[in-house]
Structures are given as C-alpha cells and as structure tokens.
N, C-alpha and C positions, 0 to 999 in steps of 0.2 A: 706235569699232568700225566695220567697215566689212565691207560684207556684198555678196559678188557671188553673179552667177547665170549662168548659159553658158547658149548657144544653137547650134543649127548640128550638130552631128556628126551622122554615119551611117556609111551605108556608099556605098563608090565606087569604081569600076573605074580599075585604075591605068592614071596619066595623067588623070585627070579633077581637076576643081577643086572646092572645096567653102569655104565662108565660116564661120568660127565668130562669133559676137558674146558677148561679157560685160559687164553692164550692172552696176553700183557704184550704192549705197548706201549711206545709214548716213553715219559723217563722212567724207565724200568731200573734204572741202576737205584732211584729213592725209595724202592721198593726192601721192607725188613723183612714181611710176611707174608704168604698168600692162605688165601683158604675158601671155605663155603660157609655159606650161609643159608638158611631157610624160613619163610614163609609159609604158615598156612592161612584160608581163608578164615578171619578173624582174632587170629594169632600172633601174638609178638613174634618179629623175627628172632629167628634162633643159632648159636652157633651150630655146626655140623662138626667142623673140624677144619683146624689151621695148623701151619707148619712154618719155623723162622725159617729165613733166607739158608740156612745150615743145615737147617736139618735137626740143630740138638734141643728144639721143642715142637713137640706136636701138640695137639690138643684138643680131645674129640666129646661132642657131646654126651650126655650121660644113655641117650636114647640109642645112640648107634654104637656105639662103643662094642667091640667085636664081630661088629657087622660092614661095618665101613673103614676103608682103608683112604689115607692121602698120601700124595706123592706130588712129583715137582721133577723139572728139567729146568736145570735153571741156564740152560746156553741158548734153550728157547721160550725162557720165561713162560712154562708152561707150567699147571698143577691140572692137576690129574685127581677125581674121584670115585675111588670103585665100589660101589654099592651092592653088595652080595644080602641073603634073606631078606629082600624088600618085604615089608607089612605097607597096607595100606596105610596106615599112621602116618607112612614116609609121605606122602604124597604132600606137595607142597612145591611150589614156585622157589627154584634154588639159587642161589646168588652167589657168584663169585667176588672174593675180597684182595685188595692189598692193599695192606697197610704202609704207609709212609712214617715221616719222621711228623707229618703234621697232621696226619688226615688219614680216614680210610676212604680207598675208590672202591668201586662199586658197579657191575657189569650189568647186563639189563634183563639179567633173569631166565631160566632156563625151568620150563611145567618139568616136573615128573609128575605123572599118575600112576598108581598101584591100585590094580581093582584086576576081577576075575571077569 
C-alpha cells in the first residue's frame, strides 16, 4: 500500500506560478510512476503530467504543456509540480498519482484556484 499526501495549492492571480509537492509512503519501492492529476467541478479527471521511476518518460497534458513542469526525488519519494502562466482553466482540485505494478494510489487532493 502506498499512501501519499499533497502540498502546495491555494489560490493565485492568473499568470502567476505556484509549486504543488506529494510526498509517498508506505511500499514506495512498488511504486513505477508518479505524477498529477486534475479535477474540475463537473469534469472528468484529467492527466496533468507523470514521470517513470527514471525519468526517461514524462508525460504532460495537452493543456499545460509548456507551462508545467514535473520533477521527482526519488531518495525521498517526492514529485514535485511547478506551475508557471496559471490561467484560470487551471483551477481545479489536483491529485497526486502512483502507479504500481497493479493499481494506481491516489492522494486526497490539493484546491488550486486562479482567479484575479
């Protein structure tokens, strides 16, 4: 079992940046991927962007894609997301992932808002 926890969200005037962090526990070694995910209200969850345990796949939505960076520590099983020109679009309830060999876990959600 593997158990995360989110950091980071609020609120932020669009165009501004904001960093989320999710920190893994629990069997972290089952762990192949991490990444984000997002919600908005009435919205299918969405990828954001995920990264293998290596590093040599990322994989970022079509919506953030040169606006959003992912990154990772993996000695403290951390990923890391940098959010630079937030639009209000972004705004949306963000979830941390990792994926296992059988399962994806799933954190308990971190608000961002973007509004002026």
């Amino acid at each position: 079992q593997v158990q995360l926890v989110e950091f980071g969200g609020g609120l932020v005037q669009p165009g501004g940046s904001l960093r989320l962090s999710c920190v893994a526990s629990g069997s972290t070694g089952s762990i192949r991927a991490m990444g984000w995910y997002r919600q908005a209200p009435g919205k299918q969850r969405e990828l954001v962007a995920e990264m293998t345990n290596d590093g040599a796949i990322i994989n970022y939505g079509d919506s953030v894609q040169g606006r959003f960076t992912i990154s990772r520590d993996s000695v403290t099983a951390t990923v890391y997301l940098q959010m630079n020109s937030l639009k209000p679009e972004d705004t949306a309830e963000y979830y941390c992932s990792a994926r296992t060999i059988i399962r994806y876990c799933w954190g308990q959600g971190t608000q961002v808002t973007v509004s002026s």
